[in-house]
C-alpha positions as CSV (number, residue, x, y, z in Angstrom):
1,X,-240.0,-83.0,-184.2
2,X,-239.9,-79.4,-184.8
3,X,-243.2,-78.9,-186.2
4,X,-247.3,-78.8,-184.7
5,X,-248.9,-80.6,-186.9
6,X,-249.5,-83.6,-185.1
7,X,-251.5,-86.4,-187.1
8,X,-254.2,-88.1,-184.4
9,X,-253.0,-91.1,-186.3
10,X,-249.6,-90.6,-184.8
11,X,-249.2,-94.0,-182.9
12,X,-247.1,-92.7,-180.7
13,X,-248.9,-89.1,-180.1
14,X,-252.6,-90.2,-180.7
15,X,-254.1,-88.2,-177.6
16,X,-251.6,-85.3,-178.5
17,X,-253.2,-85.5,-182.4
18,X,-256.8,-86.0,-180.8
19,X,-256.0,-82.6,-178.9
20,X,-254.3,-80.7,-182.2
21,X,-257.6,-82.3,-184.2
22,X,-259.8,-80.7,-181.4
23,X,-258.3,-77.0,-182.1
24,X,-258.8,-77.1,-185.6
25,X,-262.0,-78.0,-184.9
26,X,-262.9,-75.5,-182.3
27,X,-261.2,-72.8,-184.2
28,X,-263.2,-73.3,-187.7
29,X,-266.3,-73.1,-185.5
30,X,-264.6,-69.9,-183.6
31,X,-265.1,-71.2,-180.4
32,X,-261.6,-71.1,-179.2
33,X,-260.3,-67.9,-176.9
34,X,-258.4,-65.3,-178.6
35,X,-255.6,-65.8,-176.1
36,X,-255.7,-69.5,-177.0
37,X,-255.5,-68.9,-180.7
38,X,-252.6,-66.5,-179.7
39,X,-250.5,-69.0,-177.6
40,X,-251.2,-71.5,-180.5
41,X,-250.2,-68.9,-183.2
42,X,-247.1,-68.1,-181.3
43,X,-245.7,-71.7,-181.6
44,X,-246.5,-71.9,-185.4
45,X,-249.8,-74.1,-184.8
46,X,-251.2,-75.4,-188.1
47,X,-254.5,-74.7,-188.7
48,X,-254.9,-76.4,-191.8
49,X,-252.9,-79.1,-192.9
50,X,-254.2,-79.2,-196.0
51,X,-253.5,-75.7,-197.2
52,X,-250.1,-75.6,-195.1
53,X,-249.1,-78.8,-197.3
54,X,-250.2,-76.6,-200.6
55,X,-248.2,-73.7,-199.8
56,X,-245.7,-75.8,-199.2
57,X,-245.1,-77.6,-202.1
58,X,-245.9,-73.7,-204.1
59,X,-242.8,-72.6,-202.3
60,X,-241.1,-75.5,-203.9
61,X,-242.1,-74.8,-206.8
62,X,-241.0,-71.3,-206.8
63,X,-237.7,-72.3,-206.1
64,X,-237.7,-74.8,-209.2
65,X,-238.9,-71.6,-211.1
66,X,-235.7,-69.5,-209.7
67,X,-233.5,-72.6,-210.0
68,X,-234.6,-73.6,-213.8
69,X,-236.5,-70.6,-215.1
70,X,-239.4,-72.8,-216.1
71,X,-241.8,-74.9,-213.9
72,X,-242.2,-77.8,-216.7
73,X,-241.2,-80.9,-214.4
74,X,-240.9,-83.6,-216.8
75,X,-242.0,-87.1,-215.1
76,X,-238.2,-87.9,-215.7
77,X,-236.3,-85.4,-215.7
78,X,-235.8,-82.2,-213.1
79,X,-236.9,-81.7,-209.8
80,X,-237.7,-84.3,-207.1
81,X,-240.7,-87.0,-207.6
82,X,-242.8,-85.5,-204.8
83,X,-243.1,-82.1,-206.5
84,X,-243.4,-83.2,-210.0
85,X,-246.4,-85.0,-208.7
86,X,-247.8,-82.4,-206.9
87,X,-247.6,-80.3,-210.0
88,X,-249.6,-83.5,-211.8
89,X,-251.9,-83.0,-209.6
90,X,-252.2,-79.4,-209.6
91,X,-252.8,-79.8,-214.0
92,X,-255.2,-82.4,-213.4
93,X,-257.3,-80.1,-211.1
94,X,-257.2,-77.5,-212.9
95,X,-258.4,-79.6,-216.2
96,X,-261.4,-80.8,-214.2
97,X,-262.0,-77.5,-212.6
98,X,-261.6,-78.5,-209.2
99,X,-258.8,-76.1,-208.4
100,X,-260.0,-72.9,-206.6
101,X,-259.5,-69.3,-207.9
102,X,-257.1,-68.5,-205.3
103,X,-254.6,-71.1,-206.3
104,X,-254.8,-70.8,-210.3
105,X,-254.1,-66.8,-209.7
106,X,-251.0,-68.2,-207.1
107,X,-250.4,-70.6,-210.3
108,X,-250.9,-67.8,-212.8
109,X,-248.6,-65.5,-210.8
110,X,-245.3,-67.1,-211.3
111,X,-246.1,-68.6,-215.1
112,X,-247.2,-72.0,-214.5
């Protein structure tokens, strides 16, 4: 698979995704060694889906930027359907003020 982030969903994985949904859990709450955090750090553990997804799609977008100078995905034109709904959805937080600082500055920084 390449990748830790392990859904406890996973039909095939579900005590593997219980496990991964155990160390997120333990680690928000900081009850999880330093050595453990370490080992899981080392392997490129995900300690936030949610956020890894963001900065995921934000590297995407950045590379739209580079590609096309602009980050203006129309609904049918540039740029693939997944990111030019994430971006949507990025406008549509930010217009109902639901976006957080830190990710209109991120926004702000490359001219969205």
């Amino acid at each position: 698979h390449g990748h830790c982030n392990v859904s406890r969903n996973d039909e095939g994985n579900k005590s593997l995704g219980e496990w991964v949904r155990k160390q997120r859990m333990f680690y928000k709450k900081n009850a999880l060694s330093s050595d453990r955090i370490q080992q899981l750090n080392s392997m490129g553990f995900i300690w936030d889906p949610c956020d890894h997804s963001w900065n995921e799609n934000f590297d995407q977008l950045c590379v739209f930027k580079t590609q096309h100078g602009h980050c203006n995905l129309s609904r049918n034109g540039e740029g693939n359907k997944s990111l030019r709904e994430w971006v949507s959805t990025q406008r549509k937080f930010y217009k109902k003020n639901t976006l957080s600082s830190d990710r209109i500055q991120q926004l702000n920084s490359i001219g969205f």
